[in-house]
N, C-alpha and C positions, 0 to 999 in steps of 0.2 A: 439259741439255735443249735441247731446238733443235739448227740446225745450224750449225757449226764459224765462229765470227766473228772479228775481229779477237783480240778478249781471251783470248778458246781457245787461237790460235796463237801468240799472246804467250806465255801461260801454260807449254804444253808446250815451247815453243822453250827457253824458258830453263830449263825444270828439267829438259830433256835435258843442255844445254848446265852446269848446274852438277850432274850425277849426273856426268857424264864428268871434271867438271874435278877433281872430290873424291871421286873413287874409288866413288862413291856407289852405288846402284840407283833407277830411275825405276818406280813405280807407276800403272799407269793405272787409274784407278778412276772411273767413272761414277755421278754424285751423284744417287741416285735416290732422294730425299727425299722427294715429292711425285707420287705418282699420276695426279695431272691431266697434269703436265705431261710426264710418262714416254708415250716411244714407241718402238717398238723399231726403225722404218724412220732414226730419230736417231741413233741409235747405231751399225747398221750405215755409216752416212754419215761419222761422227766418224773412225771407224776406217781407213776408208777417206781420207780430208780429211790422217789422221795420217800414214800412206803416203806421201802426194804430197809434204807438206811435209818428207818425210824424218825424224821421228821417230818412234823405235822405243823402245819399254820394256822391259827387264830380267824383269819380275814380272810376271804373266798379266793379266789383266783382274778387276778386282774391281770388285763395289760395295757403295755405303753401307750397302745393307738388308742384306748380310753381316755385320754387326753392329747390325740391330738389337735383339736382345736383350740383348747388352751394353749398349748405349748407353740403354736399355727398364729395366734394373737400374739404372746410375748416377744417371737422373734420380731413379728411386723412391726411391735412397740420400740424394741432396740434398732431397727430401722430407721425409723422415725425420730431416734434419739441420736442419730450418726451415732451407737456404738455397735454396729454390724454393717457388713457392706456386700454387696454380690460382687463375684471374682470369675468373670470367665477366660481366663489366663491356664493356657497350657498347662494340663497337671501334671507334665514333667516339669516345667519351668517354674510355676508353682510348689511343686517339691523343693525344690533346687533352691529356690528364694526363702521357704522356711528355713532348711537346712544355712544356709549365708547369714540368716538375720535380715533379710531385706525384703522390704515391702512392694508388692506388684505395682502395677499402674492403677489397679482397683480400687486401693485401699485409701483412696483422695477422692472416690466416686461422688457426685452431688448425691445429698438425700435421694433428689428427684430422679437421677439416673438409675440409682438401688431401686427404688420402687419401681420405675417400671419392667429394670433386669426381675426385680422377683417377682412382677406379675408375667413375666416370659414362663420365668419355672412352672410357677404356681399350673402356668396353663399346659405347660407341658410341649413347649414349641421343640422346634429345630433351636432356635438361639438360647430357649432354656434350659435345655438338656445338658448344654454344655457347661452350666454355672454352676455355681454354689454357693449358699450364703455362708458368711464367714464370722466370727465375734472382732470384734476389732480391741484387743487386748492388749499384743505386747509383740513389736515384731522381731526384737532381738535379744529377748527373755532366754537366762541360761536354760532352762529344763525348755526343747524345744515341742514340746508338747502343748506347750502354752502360749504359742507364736501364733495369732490369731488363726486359732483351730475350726474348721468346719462343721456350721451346725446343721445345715440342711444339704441335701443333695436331690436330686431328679430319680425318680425310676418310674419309666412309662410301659418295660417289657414284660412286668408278672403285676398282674391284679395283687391285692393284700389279701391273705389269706380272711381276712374278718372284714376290712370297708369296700373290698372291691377294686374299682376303678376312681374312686369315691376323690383320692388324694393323687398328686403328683408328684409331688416333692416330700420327703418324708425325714423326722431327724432324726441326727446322729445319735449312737448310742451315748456319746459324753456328753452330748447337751438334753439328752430328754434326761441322764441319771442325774 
């Protein structure tokens, strides 16, 4: 999302630059995760930005929400498996509990309870706006990035630029990459 900065051109440069060195194929995929921040005058610009800097990709143009239904099944699967749980816990106190190492009251949720919080989301209620699904990982892991991180979240104010109204809840950019 946005327009093409330093990190972009780093990015592509060099997985052009190792597609060609290992025989490989480069994908361009446009991570369109997140409705708010999806526009489609961005992407035309990116494409173009790609041009100039002289890298070109092998595989057409995809993107994220081209699988979201897959990725819409894997999370319900790790549901299912208690290694995810829905957290509608204060996202400041939520912060506050990653940063500590300490785990919400969510994160002991029945299966049964997660399912029906992530068919709140899924639907787009008042009570599922306010959640999020979570990985249930590591609650006191040094690198705290990895403190059961958020994979899905709600957004019911901008249609997706490409499914519409289609989705409610859409995933994070670390769990769809």
């Amino acid at each position: 999302s946005g327009f093409v900065h330093i990190g972009h051109a780093k990015a592509a440069l060099i997985n052009r630059m190792l597609a060609d060195k290992y025989d490989g194929k480069m994908i361009f995929r446009f991570d369109d995760t997140n409705p708010a921040k999806e526009k489609e005058h961005f992407e035309d610009a990116i494409i173009e930005d790609m041009g100039k800097l002289g890298v070109a990709w092998d595989i057409g143009v995809t993107y994220s929400s081209d699988y979201f239904k897959e990725m819409m099944e894997f999370a319900e699967g790790m549901l299912k498996a208690g290694t995810a749980y829905c957290d509608d816990t204060d996202r400041e106190v939520m912060k506050q509990c990653r940063w500590d190492g300490k785990a919400t009251n969510c994160r002991e949720n029945s299966i049964e309870t997660n399912m029906a919080m992530w068919q709140e989301m899924k639907a787009g209620s008042a009570k599922g706006i306010t959640t999020c699904l979570r990985a249930k990982m590591s609650i006191d892991d040094p690198n705290k990035c990895l403190r059961d991180p958020v994979m899905y979240r709600c957004n019911i104010e901008v249609p997706h630029t490409r499914t519409g109204d289609a989705w409610k809840v859409y995933p994070t950019y670390d769990f769809c990459c």
